[in-house]
MIDOSE-1310 file (N, C-alpha, C; in nm, 2 decimals, decimal comma, always signed):
residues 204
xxxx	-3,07/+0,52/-0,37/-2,95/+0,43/-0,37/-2,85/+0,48/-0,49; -2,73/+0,42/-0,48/-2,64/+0,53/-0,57/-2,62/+0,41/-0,66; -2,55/+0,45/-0,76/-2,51/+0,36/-0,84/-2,41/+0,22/-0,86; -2,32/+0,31/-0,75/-2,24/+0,18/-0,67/-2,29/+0,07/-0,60
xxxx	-2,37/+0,14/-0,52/-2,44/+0,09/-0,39/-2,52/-0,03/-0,48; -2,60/+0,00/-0,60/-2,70/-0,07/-0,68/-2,60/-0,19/-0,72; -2,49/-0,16/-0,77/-2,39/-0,24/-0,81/-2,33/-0,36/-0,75; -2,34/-0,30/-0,61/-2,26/-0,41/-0,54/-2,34/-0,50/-0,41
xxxx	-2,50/-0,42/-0,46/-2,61/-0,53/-0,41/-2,73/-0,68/-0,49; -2,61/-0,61/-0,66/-2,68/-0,72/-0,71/-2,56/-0,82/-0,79; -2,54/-0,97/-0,76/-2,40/-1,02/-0,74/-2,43/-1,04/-0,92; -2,46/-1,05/-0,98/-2,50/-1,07/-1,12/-2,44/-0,95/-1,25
xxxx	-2,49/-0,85/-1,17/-2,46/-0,70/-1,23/-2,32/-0,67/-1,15; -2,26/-0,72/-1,07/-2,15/-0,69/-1,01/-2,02/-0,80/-1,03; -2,05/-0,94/-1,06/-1,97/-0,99/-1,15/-1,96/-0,93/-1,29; -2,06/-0,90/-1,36/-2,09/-0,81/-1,51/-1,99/-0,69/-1,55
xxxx	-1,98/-0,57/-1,43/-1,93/-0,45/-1,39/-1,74/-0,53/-1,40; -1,73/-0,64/-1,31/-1,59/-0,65/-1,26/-1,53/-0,72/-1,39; -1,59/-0,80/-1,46/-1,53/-0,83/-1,62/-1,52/-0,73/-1,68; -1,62/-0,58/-1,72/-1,56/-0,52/-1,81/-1,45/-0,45/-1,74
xxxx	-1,44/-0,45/-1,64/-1,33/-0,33/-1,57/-1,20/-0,41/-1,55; -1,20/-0,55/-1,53/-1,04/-0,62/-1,49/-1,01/-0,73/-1,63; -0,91/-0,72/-1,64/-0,91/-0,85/-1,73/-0,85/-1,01/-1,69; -0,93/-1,08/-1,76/-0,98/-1,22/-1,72/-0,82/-1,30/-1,65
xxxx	-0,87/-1,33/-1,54/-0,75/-1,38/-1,44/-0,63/-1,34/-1,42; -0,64/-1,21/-1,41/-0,54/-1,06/-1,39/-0,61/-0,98/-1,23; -0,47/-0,88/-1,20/-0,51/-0,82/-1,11/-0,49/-0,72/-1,17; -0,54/-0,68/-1,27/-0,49/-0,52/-1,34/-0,63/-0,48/-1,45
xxxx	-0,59/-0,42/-1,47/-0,76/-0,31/-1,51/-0,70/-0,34/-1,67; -0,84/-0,33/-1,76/-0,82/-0,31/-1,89/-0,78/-0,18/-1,95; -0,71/-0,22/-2,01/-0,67/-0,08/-2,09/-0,74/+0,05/-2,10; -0,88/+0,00/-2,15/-1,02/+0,15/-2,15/-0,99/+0,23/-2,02
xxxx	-0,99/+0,14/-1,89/-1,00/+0,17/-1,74/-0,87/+0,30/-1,74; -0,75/+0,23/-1,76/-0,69/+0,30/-1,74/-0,63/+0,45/-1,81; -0,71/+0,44/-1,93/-0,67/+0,58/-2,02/-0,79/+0,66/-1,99; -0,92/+0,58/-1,98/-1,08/+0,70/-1,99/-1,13/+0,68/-1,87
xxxx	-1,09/+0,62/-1,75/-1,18/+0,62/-1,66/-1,07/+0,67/-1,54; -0,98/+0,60/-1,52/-0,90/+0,64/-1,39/-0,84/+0,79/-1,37; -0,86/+0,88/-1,49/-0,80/+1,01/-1,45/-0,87/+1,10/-1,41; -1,01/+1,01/-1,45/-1,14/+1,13/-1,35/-1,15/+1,05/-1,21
xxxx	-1,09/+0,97/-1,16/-1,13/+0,92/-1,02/-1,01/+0,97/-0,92; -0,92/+0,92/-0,98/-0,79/+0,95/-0,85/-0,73/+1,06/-0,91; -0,67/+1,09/-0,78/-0,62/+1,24/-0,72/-0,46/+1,26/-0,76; -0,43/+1,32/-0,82/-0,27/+1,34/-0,82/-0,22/+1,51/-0,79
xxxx	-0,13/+1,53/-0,69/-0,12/+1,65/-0,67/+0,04/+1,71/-0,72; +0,04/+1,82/-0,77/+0,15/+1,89/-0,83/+0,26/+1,85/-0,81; +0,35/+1,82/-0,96/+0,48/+1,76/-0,94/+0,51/+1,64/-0,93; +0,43/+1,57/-0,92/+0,39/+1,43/-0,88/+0,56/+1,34/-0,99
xxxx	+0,58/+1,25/-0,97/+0,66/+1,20/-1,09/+0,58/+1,08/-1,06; +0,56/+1,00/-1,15/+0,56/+0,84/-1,17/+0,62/+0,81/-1,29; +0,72/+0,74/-1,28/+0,84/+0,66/-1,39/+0,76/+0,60/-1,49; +0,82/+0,57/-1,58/+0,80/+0,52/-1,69/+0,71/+0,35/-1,69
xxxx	+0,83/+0,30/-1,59/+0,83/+0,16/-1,59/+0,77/+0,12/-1,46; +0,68/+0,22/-1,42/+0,58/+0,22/-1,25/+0,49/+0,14/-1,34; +0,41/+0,03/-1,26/+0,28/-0,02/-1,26/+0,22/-0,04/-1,17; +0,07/+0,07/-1,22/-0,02/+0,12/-1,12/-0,15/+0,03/-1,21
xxxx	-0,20/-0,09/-1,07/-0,29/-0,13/-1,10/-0,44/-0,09/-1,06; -0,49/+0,01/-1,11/-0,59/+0,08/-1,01/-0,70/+0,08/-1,07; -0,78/+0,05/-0,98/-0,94/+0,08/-1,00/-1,01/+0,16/-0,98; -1,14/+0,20/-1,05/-1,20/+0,38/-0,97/-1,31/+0,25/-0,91
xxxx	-1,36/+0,14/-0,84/-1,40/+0,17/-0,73/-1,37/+0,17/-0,56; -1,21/+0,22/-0,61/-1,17/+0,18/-0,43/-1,05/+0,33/-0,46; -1,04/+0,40/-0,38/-0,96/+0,54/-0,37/-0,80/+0,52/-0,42; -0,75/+0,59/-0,48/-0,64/+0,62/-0,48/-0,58/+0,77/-0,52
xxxx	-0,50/+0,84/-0,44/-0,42/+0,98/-0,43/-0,30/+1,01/-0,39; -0,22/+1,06/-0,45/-0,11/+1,09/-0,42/-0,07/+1,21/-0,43; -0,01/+1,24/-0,35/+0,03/+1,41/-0,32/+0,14/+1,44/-0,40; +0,09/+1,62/-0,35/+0,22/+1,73/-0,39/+0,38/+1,68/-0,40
xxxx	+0,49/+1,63/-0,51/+0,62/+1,65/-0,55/+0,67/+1,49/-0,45; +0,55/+1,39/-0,49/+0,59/+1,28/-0,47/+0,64/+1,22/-0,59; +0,71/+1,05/-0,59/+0,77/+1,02/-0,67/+0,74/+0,88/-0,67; +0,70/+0,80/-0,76/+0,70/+0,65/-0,75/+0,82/+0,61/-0,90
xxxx	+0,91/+0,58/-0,84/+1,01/+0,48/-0,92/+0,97/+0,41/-1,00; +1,03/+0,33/-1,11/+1,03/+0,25/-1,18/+1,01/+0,11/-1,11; +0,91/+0,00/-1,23/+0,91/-0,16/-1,14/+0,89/-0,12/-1,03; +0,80/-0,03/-0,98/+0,70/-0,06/-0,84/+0,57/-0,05/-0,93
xxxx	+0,51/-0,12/-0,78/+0,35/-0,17/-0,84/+0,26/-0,16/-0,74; +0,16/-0,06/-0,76/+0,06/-0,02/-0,69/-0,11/-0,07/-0,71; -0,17/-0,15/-0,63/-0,28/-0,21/-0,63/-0,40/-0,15/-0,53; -0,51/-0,12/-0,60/-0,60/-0,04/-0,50/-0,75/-0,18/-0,49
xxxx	-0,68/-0,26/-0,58/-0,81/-0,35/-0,61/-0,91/-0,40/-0,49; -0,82/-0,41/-0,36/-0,92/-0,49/-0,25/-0,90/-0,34/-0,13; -0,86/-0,24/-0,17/-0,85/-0,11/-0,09/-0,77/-0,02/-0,16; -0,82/+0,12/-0,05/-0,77/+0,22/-0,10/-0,63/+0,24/-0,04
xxxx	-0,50/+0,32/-0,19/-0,39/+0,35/-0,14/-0,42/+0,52/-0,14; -0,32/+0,53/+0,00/-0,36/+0,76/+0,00/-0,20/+0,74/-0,01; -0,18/+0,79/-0,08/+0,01/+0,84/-0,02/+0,04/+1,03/-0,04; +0,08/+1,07/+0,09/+0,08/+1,16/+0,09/+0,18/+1,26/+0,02
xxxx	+0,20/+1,37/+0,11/+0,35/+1,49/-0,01/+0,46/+1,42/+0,06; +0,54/+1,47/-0,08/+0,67/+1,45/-0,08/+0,71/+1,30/-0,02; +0,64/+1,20/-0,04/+0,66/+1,06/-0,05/+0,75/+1,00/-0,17; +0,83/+0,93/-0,11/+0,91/+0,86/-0,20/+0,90/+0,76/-0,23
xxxx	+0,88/+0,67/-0,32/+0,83/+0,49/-0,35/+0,97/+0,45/-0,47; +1,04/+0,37/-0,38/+1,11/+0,31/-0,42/+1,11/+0,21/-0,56; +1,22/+0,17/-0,62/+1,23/+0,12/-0,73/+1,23/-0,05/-0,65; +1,08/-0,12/-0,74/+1,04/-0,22/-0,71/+0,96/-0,24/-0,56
xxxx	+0,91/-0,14/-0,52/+0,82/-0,16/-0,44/+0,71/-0,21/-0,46; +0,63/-0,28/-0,38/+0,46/-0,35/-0,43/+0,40/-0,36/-0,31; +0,31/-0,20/-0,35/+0,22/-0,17/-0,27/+0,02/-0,19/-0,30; -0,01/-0,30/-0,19/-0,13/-0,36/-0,17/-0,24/-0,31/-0,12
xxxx	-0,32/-0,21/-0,15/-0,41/-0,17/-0,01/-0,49/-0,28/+0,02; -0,54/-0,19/+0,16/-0,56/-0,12/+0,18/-0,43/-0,02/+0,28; -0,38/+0,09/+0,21/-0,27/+0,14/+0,29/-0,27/+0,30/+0,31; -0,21/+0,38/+0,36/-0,19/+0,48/+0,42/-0,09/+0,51/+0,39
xxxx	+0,01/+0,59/+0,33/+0,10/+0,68/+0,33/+0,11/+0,81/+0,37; +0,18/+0,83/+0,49/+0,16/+0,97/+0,54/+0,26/+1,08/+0,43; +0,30/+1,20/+0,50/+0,38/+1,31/+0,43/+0,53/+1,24/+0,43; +0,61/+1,24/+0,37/+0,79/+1,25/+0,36/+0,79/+1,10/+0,41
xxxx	+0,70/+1,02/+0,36/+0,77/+0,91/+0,38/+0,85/+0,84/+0,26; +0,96/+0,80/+0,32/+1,08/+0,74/+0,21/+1,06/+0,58/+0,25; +1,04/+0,52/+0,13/+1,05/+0,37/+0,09/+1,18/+0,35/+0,01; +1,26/+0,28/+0,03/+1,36/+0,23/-0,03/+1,33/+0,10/-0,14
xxxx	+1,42/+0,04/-0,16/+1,40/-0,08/-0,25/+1,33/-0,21/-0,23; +1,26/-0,29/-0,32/+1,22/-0,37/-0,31/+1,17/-0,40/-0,18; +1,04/-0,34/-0,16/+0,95/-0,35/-0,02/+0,83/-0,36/-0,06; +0,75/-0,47/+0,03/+0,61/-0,53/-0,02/+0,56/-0,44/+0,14
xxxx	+0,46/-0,42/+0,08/+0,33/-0,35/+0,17/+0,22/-0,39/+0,17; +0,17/-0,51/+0,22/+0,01/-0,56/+0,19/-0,10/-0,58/+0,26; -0,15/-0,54/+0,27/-0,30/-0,54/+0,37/-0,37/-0,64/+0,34; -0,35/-0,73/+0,20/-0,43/-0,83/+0,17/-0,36/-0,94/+0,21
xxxx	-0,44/-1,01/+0,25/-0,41/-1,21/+0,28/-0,49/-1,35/+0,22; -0,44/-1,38/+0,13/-0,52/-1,55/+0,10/-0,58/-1,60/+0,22; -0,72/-1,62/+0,27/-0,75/-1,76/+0,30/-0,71/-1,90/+0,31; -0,64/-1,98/+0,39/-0,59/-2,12/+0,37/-0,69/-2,19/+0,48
xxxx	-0,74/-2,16/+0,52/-0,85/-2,30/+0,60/-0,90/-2,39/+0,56; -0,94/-2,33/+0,42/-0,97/-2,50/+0,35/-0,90/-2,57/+0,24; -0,90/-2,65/+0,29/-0,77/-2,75/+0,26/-0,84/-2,83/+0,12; -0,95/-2,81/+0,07/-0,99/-2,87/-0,08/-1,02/-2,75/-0,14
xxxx	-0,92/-2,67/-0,11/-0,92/-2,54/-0,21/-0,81/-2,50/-0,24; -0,71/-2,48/-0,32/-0,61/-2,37/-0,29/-0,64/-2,25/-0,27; -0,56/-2,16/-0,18/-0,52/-2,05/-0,14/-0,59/-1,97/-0,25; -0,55/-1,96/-0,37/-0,56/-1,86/-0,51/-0,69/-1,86/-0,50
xxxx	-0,81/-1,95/-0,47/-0,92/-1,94/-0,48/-1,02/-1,94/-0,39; -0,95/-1,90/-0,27/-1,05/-1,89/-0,10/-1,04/-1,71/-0,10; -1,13/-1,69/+0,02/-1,13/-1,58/-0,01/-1,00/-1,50/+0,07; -1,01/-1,38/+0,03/-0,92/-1,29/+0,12/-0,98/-1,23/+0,17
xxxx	-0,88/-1,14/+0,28/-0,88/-1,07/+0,36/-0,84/-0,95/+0,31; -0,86/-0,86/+0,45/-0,77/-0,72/+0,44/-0,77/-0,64/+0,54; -0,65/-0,59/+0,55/-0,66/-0,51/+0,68/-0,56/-0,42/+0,70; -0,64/-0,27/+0,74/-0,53/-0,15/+0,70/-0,44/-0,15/+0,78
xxxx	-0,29/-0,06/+0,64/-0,18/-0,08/+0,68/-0,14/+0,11/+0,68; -0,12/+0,15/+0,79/-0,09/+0,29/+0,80/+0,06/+0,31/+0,86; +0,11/+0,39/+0,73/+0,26/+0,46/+0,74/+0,28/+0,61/+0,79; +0,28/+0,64/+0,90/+0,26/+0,81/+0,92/+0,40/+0,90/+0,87
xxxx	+0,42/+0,98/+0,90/+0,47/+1,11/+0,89/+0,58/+1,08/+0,86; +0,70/+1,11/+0,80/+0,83/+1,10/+0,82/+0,92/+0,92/+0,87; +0,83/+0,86/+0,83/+0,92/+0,71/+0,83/+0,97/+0,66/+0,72; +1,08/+0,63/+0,77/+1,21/+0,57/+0,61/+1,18/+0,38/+0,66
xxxx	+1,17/+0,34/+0,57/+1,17/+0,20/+0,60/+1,27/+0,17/+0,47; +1,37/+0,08/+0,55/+1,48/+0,03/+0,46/+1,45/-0,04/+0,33; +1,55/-0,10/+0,29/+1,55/-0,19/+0,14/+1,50/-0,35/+0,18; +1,40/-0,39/+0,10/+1,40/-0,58/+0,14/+1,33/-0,56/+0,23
xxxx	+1,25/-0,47/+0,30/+1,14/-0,50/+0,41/+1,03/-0,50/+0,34; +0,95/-0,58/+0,43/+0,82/-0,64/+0,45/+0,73/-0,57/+0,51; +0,63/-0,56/+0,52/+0,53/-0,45/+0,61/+0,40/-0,51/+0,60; +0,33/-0,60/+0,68/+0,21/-0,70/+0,67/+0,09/-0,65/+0,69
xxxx	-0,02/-0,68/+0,69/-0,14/-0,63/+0,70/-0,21/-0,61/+0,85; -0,25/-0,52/+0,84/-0,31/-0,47/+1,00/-0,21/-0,35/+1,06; -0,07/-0,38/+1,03/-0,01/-0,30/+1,12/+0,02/-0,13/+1,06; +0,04/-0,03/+1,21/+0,06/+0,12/+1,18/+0,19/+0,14/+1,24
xxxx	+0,27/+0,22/+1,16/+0,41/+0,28/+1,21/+0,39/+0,41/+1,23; +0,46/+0,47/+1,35/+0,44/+0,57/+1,43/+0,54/+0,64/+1,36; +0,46/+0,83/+1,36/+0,56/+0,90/+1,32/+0,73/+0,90/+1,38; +0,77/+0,95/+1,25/+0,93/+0,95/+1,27/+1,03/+0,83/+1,27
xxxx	+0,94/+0,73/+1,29/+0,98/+0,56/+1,30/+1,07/+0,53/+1,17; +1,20/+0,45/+1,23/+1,31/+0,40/+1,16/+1,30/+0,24/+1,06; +1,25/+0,19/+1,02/+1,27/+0,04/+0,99/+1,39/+0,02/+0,91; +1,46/-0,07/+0,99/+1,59/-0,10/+0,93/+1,59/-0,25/+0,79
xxxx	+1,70/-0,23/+0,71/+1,65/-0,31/+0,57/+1,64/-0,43/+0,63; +1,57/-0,50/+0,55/+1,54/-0,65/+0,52/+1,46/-0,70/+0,68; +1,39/-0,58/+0,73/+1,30/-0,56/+0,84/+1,18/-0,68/+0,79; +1,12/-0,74/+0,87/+0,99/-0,81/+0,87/+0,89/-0,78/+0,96
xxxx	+0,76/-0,65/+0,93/+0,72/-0,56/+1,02/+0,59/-0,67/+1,04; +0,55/-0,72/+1,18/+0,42/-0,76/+1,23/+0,33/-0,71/+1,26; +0,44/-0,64/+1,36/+0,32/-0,61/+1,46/+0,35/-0,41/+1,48; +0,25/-0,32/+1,55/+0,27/-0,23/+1,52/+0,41/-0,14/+1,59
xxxx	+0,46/-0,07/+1,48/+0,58/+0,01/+1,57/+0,55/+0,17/+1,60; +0,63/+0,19/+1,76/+0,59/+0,35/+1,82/+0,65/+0,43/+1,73; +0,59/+0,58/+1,75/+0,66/+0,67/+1,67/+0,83/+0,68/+1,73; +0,91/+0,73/+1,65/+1,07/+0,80/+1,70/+1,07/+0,66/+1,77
xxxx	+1,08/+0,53/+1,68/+1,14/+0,43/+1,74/+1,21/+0,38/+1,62; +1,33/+0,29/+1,66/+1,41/+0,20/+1,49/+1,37/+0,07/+1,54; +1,35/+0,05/+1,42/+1,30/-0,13/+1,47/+1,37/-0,18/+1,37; +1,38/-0,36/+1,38/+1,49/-0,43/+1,29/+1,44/-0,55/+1,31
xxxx	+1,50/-0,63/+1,21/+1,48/-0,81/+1,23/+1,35/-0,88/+1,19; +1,34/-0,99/+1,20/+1,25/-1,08/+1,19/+1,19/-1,18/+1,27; +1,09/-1,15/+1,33/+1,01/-1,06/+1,32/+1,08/-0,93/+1,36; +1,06/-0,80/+1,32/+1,12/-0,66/+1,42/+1,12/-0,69/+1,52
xxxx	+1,19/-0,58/+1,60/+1,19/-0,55/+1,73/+1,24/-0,37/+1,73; +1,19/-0,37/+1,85/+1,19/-0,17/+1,88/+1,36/-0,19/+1,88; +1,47/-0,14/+1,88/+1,61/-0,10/+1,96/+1,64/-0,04/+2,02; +1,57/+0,10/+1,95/+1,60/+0,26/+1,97/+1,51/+0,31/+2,01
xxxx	+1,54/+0,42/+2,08/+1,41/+0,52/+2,06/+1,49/+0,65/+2,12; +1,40/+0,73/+2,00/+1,41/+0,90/+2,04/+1,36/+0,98/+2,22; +1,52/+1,00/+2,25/+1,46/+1,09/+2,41/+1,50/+1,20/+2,39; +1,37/+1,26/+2,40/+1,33/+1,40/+2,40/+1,43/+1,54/+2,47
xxxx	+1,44/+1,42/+2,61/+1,50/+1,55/+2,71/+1,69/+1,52/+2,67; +1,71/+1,43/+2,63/+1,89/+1,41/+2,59/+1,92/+1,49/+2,42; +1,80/+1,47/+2,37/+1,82/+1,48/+2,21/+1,88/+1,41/+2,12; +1,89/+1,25/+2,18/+1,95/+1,10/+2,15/+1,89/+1,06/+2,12
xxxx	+1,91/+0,96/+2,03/+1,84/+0,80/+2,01/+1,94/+0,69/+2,08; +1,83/+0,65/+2,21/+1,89/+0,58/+2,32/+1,85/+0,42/+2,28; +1,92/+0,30/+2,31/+1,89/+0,13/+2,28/+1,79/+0,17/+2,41; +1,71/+0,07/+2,37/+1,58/+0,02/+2,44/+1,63/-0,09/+2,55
């Protein structure tokens, strides 16, 4: 049995593990974590920028990597605590983005401003609890190949956007969208879609 595995079958030694690694009623790793431990875990590939004023809340035991001559902006905030974030090459992360795994970023995807990405959800069933202290959820959120998703959108848990896919700003993404389609609104909706044999983006 591996060390993790040991870890996360004894609840005693695995609350023990999660105090020295998070600090107390935070979603962000202790200082140690983040200068001696997280550079031998996650992956960063050539060129990479991350800004000054990026906060990457990350933990080594849930994956995080980011590719070749990607870029994360300033005031965005990346969380790998309840899943792993992969973001691929030449991905762009917008200024004030807040990205939740469990997520997927494929190659040349462009994020614009102020866009929440979360695969995590509060629990509310029980009603002699608040929300903050039921459990969560999570459920992966995959962004493929070449999708720009506007400024002020939303992107919720469970759902995949198909390569080449448009989301237009201040979008509220549910449910999943096709590749070479623009979607819009709240909830989205498809509009457009790429036809192959005209070489248009035709209304739906």
């Amino acid at each position: 049995m591996s060390l993790a595995s040991k870890i996360k079958s004894n609840p005693n030694l695995k609350k023990f593990v999660h105090r020295l690694l998070v600090s107390k009623g935070r979603a962000e790793p202790r200082l140690w974590v983040k200068w001696f431990v997280n550079p031998f875990f996650h992956k960063r590939g050539k060129n990479v920028v991350i800004k000054f004023y990026a906060r990457l809340d990350l933990f080594p035991f849930n994956d995080f990597s980011i590719g070749e001559n990607s870029i994360i902006e300033d005031f965005a905030v990346i969380n790998n605590g309840v899943g792993a974030v992969l973001i691929g090459n030449n991905a762009g992360i917008g200024l004030s983005n807040v990205i939740i795994g469990p997520v997927t970023l494929g190659n040349y995807v462009m994020l614009a401003q102020n866009i929440v990405i979360s695969g995590l959800n509060h629990g509310f069933e029980d009603v002699t609890l608040p929300p903050r202290l039921q459990k969560v959820t999570t459920k992966q959120i995959i962004i493929n190949d070449n999708v720009w998703v506007g400024a002020n959108s939303s992107i919720t848990a469970g759902v995949t956007i198909g390569k080449n896919a448009i989301i237009g700003a201040g979008s509220v993404i549910t449910k999943d969208i096709p590749a070479y389609c623009v979607a819009v609104g709240n909830p989205a909706r498809v509009i457009k879609q790429y036809n192959f044999e005209t070489g248009s983006w035709e209304r739906t």
